[in-house]
C-alpha positions as CSV (number, residue, x, y, z in Angstrom):
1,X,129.3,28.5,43.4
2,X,127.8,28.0,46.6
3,X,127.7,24.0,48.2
4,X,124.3,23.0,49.2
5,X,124.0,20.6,51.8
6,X,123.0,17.6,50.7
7,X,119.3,17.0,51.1
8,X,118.5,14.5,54.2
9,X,115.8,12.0,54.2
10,X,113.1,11.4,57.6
11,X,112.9,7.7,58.6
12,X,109.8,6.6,56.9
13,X,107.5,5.9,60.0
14,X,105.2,2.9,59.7
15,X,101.3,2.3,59.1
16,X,101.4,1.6,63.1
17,X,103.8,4.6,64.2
18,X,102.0,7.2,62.2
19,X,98.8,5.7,63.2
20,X,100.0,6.4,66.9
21,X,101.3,9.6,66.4
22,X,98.0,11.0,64.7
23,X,96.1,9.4,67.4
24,X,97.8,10.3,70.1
25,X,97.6,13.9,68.8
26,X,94.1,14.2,68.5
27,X,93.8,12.8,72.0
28,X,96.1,15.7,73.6
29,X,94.2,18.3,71.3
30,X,90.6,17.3,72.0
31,X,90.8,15.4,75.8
32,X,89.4,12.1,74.4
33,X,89.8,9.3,77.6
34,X,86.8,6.7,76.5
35,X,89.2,3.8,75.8
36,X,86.6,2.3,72.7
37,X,86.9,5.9,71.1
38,X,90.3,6.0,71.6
39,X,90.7,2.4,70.0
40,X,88.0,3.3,66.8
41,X,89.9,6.4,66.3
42,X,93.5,4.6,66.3
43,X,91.8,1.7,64.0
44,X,90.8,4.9,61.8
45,X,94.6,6.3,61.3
46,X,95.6,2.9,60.6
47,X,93.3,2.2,57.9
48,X,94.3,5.2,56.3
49,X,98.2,5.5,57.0
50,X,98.0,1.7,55.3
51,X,96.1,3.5,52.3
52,X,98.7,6.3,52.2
53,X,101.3,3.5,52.4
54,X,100.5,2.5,49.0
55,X,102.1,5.7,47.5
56,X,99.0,8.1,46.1
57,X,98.9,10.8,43.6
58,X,97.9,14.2,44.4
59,X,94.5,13.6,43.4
60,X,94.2,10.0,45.4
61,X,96.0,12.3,48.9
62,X,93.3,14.3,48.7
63,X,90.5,11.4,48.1
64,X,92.3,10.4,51.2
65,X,92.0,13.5,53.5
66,X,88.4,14.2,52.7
67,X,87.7,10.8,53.6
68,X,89.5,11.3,56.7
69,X,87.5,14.3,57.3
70,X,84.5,12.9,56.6
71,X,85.0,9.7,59.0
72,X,86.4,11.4,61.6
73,X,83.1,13.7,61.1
74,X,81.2,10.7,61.8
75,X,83.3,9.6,65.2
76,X,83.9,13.1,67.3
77,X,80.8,14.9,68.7
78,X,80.1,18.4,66.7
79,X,82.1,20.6,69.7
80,X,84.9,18.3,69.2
81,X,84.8,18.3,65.6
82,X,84.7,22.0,65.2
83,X,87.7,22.2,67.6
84,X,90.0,19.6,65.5
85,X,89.0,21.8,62.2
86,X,90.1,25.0,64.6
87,X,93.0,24.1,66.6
88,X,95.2,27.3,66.8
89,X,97.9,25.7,66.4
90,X,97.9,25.6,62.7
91,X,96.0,27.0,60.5
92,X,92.1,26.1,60.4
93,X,92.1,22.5,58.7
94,X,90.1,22.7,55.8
95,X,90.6,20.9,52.8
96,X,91.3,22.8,49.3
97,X,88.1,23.9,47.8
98,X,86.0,23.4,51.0
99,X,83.6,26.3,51.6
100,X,83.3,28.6,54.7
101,X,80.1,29.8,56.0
102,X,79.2,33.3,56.5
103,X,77.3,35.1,59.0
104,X,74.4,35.6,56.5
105,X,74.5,31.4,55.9
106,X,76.0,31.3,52.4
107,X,78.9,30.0,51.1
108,X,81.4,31.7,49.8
109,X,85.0,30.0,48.3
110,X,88.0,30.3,50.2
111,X,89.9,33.0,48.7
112,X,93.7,33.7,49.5
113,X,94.5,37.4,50.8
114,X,97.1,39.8,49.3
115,X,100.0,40.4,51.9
116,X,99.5,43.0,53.6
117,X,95.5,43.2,53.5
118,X,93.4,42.0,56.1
């Protein structure tokens, strides 16, 4: 039998620190300096690392992330918004069941690929 090693647990950051960190990340990714933007969008990931906080279900997380979207939609110009749902380095942020627009201007599901086909 093999041993496993036992499973560790992250520090659980709080409402502020993950606030921070989010922040803080979107700043490096998009160039942000205006201090009130910076200060809206940390007031943002606060709001909604409280919510998260609270312990959610799936279906509540994901009430959650749209709404994020959604808000952050609102604050970021449409250049920067379009970068934050692009960044290369993840994959293309996009909730579950969002749509993607084609070059002929319908929408089409996104649908996963088989391995090895592009």
């Amino acid at each position: 039998m093999l041993a496993q090693e036992p499973v560790r647990e992250r520090p659980q950051r709080t409402p502020e620190e993950e606030a921070k960190k989010q922040t803080m990340r979107l700043l490096r990714e998009l160039g942000i300096q205006d201090s009130v933007r910076i200060d809206t969008l940390y007031r943002m990931h606060l709001k909604y690392a409280q919510i998260r906080q609270k312990g959610l279900t799936r279906a509540q997380e994901m009430e959650r992330m749209n709404a994020i979207y959604a808000e952050l939609k609102r604050l970021l110009t449409p250049e920067e918004f379009e970068q934050f749902m692009n960044h290369p380095a993840e994959q293309p942020r996009r909730p579950r069941g969002a749509h993607v627009l084609t070059p002929n201007n319908t929408q089409q599901p996104l649908t996963p690929q088989p391995a090895g086909r592009q």
